[in-house]
C-alpha positions in Angstrom: 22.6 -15.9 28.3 19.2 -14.8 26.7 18.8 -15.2 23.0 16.7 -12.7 21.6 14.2 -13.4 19.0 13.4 -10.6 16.8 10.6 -11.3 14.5 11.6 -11.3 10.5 8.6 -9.6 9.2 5.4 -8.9 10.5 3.4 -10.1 13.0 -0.3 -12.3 12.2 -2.2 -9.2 14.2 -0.4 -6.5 12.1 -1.3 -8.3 9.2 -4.9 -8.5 10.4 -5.4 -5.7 11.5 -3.4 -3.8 7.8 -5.9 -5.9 6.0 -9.1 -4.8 8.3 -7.7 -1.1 8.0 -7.5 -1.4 3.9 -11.2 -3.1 3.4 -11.8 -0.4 5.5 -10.3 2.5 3.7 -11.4 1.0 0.0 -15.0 1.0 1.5 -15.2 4.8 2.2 -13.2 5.4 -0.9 -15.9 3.4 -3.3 -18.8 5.5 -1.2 -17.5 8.4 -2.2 -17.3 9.6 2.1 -14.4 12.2 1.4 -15.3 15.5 -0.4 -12.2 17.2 -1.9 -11.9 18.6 -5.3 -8.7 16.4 -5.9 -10.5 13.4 -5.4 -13.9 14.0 -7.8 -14.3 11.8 -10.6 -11.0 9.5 -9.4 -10.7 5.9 -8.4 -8.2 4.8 -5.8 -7.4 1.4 -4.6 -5.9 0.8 -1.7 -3.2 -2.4 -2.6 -1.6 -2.5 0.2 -1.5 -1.2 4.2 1.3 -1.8 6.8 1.2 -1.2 10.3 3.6 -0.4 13.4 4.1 -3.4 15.6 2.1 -0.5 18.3 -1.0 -0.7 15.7 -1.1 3.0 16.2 0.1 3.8 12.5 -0.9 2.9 9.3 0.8 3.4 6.0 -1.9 3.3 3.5 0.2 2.6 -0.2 -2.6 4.4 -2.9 -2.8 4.6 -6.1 -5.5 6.2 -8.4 -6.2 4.3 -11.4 -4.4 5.3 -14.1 -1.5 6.4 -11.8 -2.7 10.2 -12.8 -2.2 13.0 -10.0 -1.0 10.7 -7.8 1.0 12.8 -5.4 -2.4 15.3 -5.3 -4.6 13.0 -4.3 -2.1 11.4 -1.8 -1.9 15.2 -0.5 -5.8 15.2 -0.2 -5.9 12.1 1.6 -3.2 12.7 4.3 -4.9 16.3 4.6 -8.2 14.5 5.6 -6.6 12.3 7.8 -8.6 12.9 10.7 -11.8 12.5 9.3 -10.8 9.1 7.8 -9.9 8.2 11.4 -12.7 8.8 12.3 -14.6 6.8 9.6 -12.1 3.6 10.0 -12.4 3.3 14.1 -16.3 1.9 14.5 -15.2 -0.5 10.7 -12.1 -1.8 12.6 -14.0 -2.3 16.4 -10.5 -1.6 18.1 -9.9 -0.1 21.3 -7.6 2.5 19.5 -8.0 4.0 15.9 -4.7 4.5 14.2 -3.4 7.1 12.7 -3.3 6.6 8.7 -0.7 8.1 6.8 -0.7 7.6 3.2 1.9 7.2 0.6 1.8 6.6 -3.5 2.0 2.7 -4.0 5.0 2.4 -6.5 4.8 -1.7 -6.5 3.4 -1.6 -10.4 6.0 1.1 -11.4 9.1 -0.9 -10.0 7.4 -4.5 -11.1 6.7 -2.8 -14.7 10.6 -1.5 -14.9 11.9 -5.3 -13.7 9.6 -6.8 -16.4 11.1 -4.8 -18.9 14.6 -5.2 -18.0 14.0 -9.1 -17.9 12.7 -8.8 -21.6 15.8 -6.9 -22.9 18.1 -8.3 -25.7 21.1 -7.6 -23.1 19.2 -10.0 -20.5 17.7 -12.5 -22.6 21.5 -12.6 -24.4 22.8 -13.7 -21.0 20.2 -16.4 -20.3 20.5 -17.8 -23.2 24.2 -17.9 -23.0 23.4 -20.0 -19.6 21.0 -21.9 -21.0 23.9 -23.3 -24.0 26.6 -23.7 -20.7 24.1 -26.0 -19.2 23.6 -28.6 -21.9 
């Protein structure tokens, strides 16, 4: 009987290689490499990248600063998706480039809305309440 061991998260060379693909991606979006009109005058940072355990995807999570037109520069990015590949493969020195689809990052969004529901008067009620149960 062969016990299977299926890994929990992700594996050391698909963090390595996500983290090589995102200081990759932030250094052609700080040289300014990609010429689209949705793109001029914005600043997008590249928090986090996750790749398929094949390394031939990556999903890029982007956000511009400010959060404004998010979705239209995340449309300007996928639609110059080849020429990105193109820019990442001699950064990354891999025998295959992958393919880089990207996505709006929603982390500070959901972590904003979970800070604020911690700081209600209905949630801070209820910890308090535990708090007085615990003396």
């Amino acid at each position: 009987m062969k016990k299977e061991n299926k890994p929990l998260g992700p594996s050391q060379r698909m963090l390595r290689v996500g983290e090589l693909v995102r200081h990759a991606l932030a250094d052609i979006f700080a040289r300014g490499e990609i010429e689209d009109e949705a793109l001029v005058g914005s600043v997008v940072t590249v928090p986090e990248v996750r790749m398929t355990p094949d390394l031939k995807i990556a999903n890029a999570y982007v956000m511009p600063l400010g959060g404004v037109h998010a979705e239209e520069i995340v449309a300007a990015l996928n639609r110059h998706q080849k020429f990105i590949r193109g820019r990442i493969a001699p950064r990354i020195n891999m025998k295959y480039a992958p393919d880089v689809r990207f996505y709006v990052d929603e982390t500070f969004e959901e972590a904003g809305r979970i800070d604020a529901l911690l700081r209600s008067d209905r949630v801070r009620r209820d910890l308090d309440d535990e708090e007085d149960g615990q003396d």
